[in-house]
Wavefront OBJ file of the C-alpha trace (Angstrom):
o trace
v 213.377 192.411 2.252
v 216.191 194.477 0.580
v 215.246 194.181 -3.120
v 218.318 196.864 -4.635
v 218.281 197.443 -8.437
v 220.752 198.465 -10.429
v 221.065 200.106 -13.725
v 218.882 201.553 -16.061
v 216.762 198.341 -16.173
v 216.382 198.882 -12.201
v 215.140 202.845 -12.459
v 212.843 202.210 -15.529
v 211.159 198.708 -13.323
v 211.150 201.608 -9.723
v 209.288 204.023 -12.390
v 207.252 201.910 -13.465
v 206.143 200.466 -10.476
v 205.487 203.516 -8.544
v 203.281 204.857 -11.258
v 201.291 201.613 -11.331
v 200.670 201.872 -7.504
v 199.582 205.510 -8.220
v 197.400 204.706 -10.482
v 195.774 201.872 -8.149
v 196.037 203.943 -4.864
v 193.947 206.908 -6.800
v 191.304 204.212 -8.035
v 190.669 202.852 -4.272
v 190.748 206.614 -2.704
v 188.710 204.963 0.209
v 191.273 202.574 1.110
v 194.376 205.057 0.425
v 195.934 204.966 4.442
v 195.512 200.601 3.642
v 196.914 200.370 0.572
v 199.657 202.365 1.370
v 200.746 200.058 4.976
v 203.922 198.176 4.262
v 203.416 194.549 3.001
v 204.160 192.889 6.414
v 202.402 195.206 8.538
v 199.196 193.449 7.450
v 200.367 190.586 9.849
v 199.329 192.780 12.968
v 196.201 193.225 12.370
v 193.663 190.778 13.285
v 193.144 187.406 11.192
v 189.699 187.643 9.206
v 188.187 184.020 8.632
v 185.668 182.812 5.998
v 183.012 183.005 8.976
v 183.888 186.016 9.887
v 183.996 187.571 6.488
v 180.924 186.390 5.767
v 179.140 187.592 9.316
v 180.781 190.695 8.570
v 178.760 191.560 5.128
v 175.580 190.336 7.198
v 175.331 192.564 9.527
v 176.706 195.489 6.496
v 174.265 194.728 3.555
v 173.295 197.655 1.802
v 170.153 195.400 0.628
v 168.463 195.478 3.645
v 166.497 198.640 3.758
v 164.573 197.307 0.260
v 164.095 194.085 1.854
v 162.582 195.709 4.529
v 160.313 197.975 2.045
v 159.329 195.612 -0.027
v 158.194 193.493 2.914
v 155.961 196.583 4.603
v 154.900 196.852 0.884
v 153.637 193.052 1.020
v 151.654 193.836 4.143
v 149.866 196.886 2.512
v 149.203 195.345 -0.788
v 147.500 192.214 1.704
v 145.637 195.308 3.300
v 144.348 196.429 0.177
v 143.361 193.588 -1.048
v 141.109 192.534 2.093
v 138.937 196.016 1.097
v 135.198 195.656 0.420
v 133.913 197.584 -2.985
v 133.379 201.381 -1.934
v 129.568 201.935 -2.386
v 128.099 205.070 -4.639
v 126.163 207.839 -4.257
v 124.002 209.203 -7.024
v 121.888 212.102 -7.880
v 119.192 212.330 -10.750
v 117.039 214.944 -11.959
v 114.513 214.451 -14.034
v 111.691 216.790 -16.236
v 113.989 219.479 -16.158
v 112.634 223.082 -17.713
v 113.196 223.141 -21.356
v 112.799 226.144 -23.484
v 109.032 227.335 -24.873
v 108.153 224.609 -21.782
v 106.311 226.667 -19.590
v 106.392 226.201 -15.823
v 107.698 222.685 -15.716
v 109.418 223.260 -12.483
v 106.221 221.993 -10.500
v 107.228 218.480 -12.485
v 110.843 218.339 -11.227
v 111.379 214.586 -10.263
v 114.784 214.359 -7.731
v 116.055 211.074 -7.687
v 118.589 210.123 -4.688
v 120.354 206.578 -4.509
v 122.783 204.771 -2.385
v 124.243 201.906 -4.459
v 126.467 199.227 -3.067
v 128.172 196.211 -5.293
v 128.436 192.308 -3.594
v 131.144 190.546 -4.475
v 130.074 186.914 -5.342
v 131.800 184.095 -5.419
v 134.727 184.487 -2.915
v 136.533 187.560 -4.180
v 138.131 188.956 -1.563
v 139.761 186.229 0.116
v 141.287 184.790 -3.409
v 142.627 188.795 -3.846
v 144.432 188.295 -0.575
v 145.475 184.711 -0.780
v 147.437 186.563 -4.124
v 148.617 189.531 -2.604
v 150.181 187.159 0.181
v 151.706 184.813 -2.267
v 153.164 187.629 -4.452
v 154.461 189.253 -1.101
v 156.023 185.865 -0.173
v 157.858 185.987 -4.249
v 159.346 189.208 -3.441
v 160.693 187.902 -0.013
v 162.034 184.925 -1.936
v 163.606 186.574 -4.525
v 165.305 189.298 -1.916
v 166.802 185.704 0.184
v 167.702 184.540 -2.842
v 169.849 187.970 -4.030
v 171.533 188.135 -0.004
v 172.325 184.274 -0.478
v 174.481 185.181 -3.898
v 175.932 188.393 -2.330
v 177.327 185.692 0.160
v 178.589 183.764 -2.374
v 180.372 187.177 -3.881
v 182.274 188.008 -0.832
v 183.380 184.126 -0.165
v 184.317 184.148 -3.946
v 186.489 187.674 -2.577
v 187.794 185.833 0.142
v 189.119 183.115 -1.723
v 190.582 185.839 -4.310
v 192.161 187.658 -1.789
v 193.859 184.284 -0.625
v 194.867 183.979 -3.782
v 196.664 186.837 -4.501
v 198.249 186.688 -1.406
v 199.991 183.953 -2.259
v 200.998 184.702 -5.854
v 202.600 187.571 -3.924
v 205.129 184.959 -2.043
v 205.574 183.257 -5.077
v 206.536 187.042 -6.418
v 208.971 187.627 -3.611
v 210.574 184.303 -3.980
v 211.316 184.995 -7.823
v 212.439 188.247 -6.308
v 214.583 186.788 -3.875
v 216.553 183.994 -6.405
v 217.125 186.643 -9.136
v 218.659 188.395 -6.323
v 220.900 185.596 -5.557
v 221.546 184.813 -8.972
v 222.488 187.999 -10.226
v 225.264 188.226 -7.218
v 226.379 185.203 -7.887
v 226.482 186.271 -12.209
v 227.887 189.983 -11.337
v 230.870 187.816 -8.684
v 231.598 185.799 -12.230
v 231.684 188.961 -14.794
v 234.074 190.506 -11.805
v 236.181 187.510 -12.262
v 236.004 187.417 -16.111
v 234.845 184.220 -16.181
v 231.556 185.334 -17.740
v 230.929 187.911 -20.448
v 229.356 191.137 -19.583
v 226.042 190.066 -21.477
v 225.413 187.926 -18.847
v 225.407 190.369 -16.165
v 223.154 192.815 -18.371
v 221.187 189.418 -18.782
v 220.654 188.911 -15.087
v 219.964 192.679 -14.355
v 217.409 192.091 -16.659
v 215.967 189.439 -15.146
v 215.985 191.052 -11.571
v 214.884 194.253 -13.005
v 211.639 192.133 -14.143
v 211.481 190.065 -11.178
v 211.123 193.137 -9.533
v 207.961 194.531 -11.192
v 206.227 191.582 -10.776
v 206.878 191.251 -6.842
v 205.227 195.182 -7.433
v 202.148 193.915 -9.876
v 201.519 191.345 -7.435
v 201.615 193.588 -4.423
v 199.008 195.780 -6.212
v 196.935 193.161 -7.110
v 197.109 191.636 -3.440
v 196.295 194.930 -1.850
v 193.126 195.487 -4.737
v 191.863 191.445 -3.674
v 192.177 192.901 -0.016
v 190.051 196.302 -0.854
v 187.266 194.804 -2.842
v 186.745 192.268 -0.044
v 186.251 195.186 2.823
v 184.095 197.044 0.439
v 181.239 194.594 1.089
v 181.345 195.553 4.661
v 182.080 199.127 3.774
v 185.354 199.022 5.749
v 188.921 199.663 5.249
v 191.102 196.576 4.863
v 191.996 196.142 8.514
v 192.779 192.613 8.615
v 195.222 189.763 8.030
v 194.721 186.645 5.841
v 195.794 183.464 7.187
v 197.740 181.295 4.644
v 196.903 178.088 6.582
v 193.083 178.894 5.590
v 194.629 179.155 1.828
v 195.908 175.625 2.084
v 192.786 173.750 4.158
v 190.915 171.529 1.601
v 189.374 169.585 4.752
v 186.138 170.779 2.878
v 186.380 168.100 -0.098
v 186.380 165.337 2.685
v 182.788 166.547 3.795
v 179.697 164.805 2.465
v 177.943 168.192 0.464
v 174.168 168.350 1.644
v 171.119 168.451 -0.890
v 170.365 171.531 -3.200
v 168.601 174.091 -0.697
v 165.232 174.766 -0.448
v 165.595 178.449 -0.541
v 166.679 178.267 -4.297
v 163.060 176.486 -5.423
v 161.393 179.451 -2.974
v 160.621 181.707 -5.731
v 159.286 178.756 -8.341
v 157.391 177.492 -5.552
v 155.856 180.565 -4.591
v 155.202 181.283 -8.149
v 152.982 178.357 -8.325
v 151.525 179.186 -5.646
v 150.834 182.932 -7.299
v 149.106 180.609 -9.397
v 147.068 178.949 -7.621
v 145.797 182.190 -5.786
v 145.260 183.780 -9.182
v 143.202 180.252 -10.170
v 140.751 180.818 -7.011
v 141.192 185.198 -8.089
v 139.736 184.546 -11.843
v 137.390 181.583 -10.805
v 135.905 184.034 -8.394
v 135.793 186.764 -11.208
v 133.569 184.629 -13.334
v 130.998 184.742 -11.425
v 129.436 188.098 -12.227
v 128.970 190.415 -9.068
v 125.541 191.584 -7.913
v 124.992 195.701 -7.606
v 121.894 197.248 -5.388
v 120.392 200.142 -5.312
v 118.001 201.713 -2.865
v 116.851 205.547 -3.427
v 114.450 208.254 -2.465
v 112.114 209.875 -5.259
v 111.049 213.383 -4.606
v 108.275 214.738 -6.801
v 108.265 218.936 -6.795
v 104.113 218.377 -7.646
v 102.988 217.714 -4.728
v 105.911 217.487 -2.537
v 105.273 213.566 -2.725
v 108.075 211.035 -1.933
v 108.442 207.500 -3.566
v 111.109 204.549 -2.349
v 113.208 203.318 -5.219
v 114.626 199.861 -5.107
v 116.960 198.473 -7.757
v 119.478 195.644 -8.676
v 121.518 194.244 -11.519
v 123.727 191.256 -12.315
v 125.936 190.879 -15.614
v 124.557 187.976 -17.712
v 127.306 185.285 -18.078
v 126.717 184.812 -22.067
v 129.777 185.720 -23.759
v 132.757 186.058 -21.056
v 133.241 183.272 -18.540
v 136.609 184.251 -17.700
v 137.683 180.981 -18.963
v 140.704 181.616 -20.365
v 142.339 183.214 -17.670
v 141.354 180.817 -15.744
v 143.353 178.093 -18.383
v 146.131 180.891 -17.693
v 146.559 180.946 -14.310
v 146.388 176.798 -14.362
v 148.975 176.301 -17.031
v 151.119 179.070 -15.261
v 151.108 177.000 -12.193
v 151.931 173.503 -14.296
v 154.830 175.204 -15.559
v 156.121 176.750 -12.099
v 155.943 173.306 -11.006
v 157.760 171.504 -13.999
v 160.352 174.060 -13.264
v 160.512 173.293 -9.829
v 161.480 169.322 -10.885
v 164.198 170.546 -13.295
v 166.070 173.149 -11.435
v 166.366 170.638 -8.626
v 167.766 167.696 -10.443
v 170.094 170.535 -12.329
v 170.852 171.782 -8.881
v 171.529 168.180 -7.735
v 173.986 167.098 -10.728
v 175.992 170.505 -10.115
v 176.313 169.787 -6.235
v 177.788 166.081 -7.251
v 179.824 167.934 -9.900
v 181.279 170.243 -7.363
v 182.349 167.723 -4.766
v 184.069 165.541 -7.146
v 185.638 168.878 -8.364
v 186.492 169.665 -4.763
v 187.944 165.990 -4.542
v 190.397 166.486 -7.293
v 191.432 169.550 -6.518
v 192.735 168.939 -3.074
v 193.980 165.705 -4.454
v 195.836 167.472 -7.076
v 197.034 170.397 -4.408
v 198.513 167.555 -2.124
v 200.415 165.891 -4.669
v 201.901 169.168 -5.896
v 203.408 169.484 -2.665
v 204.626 166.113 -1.832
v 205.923 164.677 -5.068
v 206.617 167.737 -8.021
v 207.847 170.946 -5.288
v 210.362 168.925 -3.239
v 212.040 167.741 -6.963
v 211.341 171.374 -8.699
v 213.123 172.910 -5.207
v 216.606 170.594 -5.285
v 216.375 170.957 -8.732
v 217.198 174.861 -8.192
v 219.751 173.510 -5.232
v 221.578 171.379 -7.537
v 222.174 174.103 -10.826
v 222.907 176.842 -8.618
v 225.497 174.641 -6.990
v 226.846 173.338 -10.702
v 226.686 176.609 -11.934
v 228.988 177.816 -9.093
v 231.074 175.870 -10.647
v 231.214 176.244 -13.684
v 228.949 173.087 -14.874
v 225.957 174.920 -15.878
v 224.842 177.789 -17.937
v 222.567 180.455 -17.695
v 220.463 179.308 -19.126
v 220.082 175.689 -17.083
v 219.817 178.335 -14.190
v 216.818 180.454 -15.438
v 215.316 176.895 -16.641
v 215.149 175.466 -13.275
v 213.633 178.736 -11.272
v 211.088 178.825 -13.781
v 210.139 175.411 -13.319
v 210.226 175.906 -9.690
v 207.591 179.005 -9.809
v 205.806 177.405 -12.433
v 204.510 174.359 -10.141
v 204.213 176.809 -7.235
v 201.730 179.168 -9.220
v 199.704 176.023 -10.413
v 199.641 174.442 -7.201
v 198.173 178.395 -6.250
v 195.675 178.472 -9.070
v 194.546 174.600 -8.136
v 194.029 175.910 -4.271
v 192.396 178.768 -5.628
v 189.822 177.458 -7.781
v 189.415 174.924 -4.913
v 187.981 177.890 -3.199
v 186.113 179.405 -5.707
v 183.965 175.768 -6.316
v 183.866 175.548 -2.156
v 181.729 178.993 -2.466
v 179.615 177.568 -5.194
v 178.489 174.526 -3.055
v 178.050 176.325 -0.227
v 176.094 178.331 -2.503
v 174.128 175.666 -3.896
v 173.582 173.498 -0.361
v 172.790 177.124 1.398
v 175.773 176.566 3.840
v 175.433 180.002 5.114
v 172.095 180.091 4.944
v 171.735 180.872 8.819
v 173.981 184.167 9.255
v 170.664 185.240 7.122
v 168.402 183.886 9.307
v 166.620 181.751 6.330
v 165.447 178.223 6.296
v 167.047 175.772 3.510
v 164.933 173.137 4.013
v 161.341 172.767 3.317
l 1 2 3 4 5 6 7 8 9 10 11 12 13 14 15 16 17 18 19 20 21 22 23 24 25 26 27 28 29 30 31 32 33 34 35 36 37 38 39 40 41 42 43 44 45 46 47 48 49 50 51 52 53 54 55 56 57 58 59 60 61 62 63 64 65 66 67 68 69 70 71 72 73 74 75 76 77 78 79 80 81 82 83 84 85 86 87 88 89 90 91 92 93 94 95 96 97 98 99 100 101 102 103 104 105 106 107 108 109 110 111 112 113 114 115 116 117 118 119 120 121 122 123 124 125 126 127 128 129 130 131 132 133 134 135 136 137 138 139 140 141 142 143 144 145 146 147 148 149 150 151 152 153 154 155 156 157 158 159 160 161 162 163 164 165 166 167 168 169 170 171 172 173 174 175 176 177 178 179 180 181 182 183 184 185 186 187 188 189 190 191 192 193 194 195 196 197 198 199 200 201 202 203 204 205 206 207 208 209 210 211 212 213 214 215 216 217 218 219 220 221 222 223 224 225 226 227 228 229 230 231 232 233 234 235 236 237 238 239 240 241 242 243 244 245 246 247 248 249 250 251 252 253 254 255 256 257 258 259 260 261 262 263 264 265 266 267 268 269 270 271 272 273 274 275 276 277 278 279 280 281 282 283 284 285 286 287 288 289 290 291 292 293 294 295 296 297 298 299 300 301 302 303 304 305 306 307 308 309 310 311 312 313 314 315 316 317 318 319 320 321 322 323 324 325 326 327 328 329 330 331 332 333 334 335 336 337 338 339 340 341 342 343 344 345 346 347 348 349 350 351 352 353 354 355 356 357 358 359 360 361 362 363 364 365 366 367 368 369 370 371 372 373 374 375 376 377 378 379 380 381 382 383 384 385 386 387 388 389 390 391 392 393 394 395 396 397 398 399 400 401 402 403 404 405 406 407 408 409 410 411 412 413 414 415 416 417 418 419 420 421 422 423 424 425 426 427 428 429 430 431 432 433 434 435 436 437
């Protein structure tokens, strides 16, 4: 579109425009050949859908490789745990020489033992029922963190949609101060107007015009940060019928998922292993000893046999037992709560989604088609001579006034779509996670 600009309104808006896209163009260096494509040559590329966003930062998740880790580190820790008590080896001398002594060497006693601890009371297996349910918390946690980086680049998406659209409602401001200040400037020309009203409407289009550039800045930055989760440049289009589909608030929203209560639920049953782990530890391990004596007078050798157990008279372990129990009560209380929170915010969300789209349609078919003749009608009566300026300026703004809310109501529609989804684990499979239990 020819947007010209005259005066020294029109240089000081082209100034400041180019230095704003400067400034943006230098802050996204990665995306510089993108952001600096002509607005419509976007359309060529290919169209890039909420599913395919959303496979896209999948397959590109820079989370992986700890996921990964930390899941070989589960498997060791399990290893480790499943490892018997390393036995000892000791070495005792006794009647050694001693100054003014004499020969005492002949009484040398050598002492050599081979000690080995039993663990009583099922201590191994409750160590590795706990390393595998604190392996299983970390796996949680890590589906839990991919599930909400989903829910970042379908909030992008929606933001990107967004801004996309404020940009048409930029151009169309664009294009009516265009008009209008033709139709002012024909009107000064004729002397039926003062001058000040064709300073007024160079004004205007001299404003009109930063904001179509603001809003192509902003449109290009919504398009940037949504590559950047795939590490890609912003080689795609944005369909605007996506923008307007609120078929989503006619769908029945599914129960909270399962992979939310993951990490209370395997924190209980942390819990529980750590229960079994300390109720094991109570019961006080048994060490034996078996040894060779070797006595220097006479080159004699004795068998040594030994063993000791801890008495159980002062600690039982009892509290940490209590600790381990009450830690599992409260992993399960806050199992009940988060899902009847999770619950009232899903029912929350799809009346939200309900209104919305309500609200979106109505825009549409009842305020637009007024707000638009509206602009028809004072543009005609001011061709006239029947209306002022001011009538004018009055109507447009009304007219991009309902278009912007009807773009912030679609908007939002979006961003409370990607919290449900969120909540009900909607995209739960492009992880390869179960949301159900």
């Amino acid at each position: 579109m020819k947007t010209p600009i005259a005066g020294f309104a029109g240089s000081w808006a082209r100034l400041a425009a180019v230095s704003a896209v400067a400034l943006s163009l230098a802050a996204w260096t990665s995306n510089a050949a993108v952001a600096q494509e002509p607005t419509g040559s976007a359309t060529t590329a290919p169209v890039l859908s909420l599913d395919r966003a959303l496979a896209r930062a999948a397959e590109v998740d820079p989370g992986l490789p700890g996921v990964e880790a930390r899941a070989r580190a589960g498997d060791a820790a399990v290893r480790q745990a499943d490892v018997r008590p390393n036995p000892t080896v000791g070495l005792v001398v006794e009647n050694l020489p001693t100054l003014g002594g004499g020969n005492i060497i002949d009484r040398t006693e050598t002492t050599l033992s081979y000690e080995q601890r039993f663990e009583r009371g099922g201590d191994r297996s409750a160590r590795v029922s706990l390393a595998r349910g604190e392996a299983a918390l970390v796996q949680a946690e890590a589906a839990i963190r991919r599930l909400d980086r989903l829910e970042q680049v379908q909030r992008a998406w929606a933001e990107a949609l967004g801004a996309q659209a404020d940009l048409e409602i930029a151009r169309e401001r664009l294009a009516l101060a265009e008009r209008f200040q033709t139709e002012v400037q024909r009107r000064v020309d004729m002397a039926r107007d003062p001058l000040f009203a064709g300073a007024r409407a160079e004004a205007e289009l001299a404003q009109a015009q930063i904001d179509f550039d603001q809003a192509g800045i902003q449109a290009r930055l919504a398009r940037a940060t949504l590559g950047r989760f795939w590490i890609g440049a912003s080689d795609f289009s944005l369909d605007p019928a996506d923008f307007e589909d609120t078929s989503a608030a006619r769908e029945v929203a599914g129960e909270a998922a399962e992979i939310d209560l993951a990490v209370l639920a395997a924190q209980r049953d942390v819990a529980g292993a750590r229960v079994s782990l300390e109720q094991a530890r109570a019961m006080p391990d048994a060490t034996v000893s078996v040894g060779v004596r070797h006595f220097q007078d006479g080159q004699d050798l004795g068998l040594v046999v030994g063993g000791s157990i801890p008495l159980g008279r002062y600690d039982r372990n009892e509290a940490a037992i209590d600790r381990a129990r009450f830690e599992g009560v409260a992993a399960e209380a806050d199992m009940a709560a988060l899902r009847q929170e999770r619950e009232r915010e899903i029912a929350r969300l799809q009346v939200l989604l309900a209104a919305r789209a309500l609200e979106a349609q109505r825009i549409a078919n009842e305020t637009l088609p007024q707000a638009e003749r509206a602009v028809v009608l004072v543009l005609e009566g001011f061709a006239r001579g029947g209306f002022t300026y001011n009538d004018v300026i009055a109507a447009q703004n009304a007219l991009l006034a309902t278009r912007a809310r009807r773009v912030d109501v679609l908007k939002q529609f979006h961003i409370d779509r990607a919290r449900l989804d969120r909540l009900t684990g909607a995209h739960a499979d492009l992880l390869g996670l179960e949301t159900r239990s």
